[in-house]
C-alpha positions, -999 to +999 in steps of 0.1 A: +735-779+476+769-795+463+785-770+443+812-794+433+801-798+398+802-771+376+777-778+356+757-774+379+767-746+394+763-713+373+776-690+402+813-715+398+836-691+393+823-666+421+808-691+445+839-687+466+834-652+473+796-652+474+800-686+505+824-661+521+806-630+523+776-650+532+794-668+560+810-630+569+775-616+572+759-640+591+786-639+619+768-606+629+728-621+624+721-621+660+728-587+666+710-569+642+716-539+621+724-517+655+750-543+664+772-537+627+770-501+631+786-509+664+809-536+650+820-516+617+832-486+640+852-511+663+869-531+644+871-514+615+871-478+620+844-471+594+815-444+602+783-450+595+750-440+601+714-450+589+675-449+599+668-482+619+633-500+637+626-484+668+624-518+679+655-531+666+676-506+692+681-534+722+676-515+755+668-480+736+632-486+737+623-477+773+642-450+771+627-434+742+604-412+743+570-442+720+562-428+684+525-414+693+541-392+720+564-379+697+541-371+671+514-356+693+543-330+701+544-320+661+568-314+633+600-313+641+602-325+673+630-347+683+647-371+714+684-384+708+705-406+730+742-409+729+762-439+744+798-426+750+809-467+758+800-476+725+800-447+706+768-442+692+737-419+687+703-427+685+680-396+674+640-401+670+624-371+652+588-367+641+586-353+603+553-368+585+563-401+605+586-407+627+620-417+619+652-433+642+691-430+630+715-446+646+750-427+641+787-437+649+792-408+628+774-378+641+746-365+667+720-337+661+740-312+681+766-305+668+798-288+688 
C-alpha cells in the first residue's frame, strides 16, 4: 500500500512510527517469543518474564520432563532449567494444566 497520499491514509500522521515499530518487531520474527526475552536482557538490560509454548523453547523440549508426565505426578509439581550463558530460566509446573515461564528475571529457588 502507498501511503503517500493522505487521503488515503488515515493512520498519516502516525504511520511513521507504526512502519517503524513494525519493521523493529519483525527483526526478532524468527526467533520467537524465547528469543526477545533473550534479546531484551542483552541489549537492553530489561527483565522480563512470562508463560511461553512448551514447544516454542528451541532445544528445552528434550530436556523437559512432556506435560502428561508432569501431571501424572500431581499438583504442584515442577521441573526448571536455568542456562547460566544466556541467562535464563525455564520452569514447568503442573497446577490444573500445566504451565512454562521463561525468566531473565528470576528462578523458582530463590537464594
Amino acid at each position: 500500500m502507498n501511503h503517500t497520499d493522505m487521503n488515503d491514509d488515515r493512520y498519516f500522521k502516525v504511520r511513521p512510527n507504526l512502519d517503524k515499530i513494525r519493521t523493529n518487531c519483525l527483526l526478532l520474527a524468527e526467533e520467537g517469543r524465547y528469543s526477545l526475552i533473550h534479546h531484551l536482557r542483552n541489549e537492553y538490560g530489561i527483565f522480563s518474564l512470562g508463560t511461553v509454548k512448551s514447544n516454542r523453547l528451541r532445544g528445552y523440549q528434550t530436556l523437559l520432563l512432556c506435560d502428561k508426565t508432569l501431571a501424572k505426578k500431581g499438583r504442584g509439581a515442577s521441573q526448571q532449567l536455568v542456562c547460566n550463558q544466556n541467562k535464563l530460566a525455564v520452569v514447568k509446573w503442573s497446577d490444573n494444566e500445566v504451565i512454562t515461564l521463561a525468566s531473565s528475571y528470576v528462578d523458582s529457588h530463590p537464594k
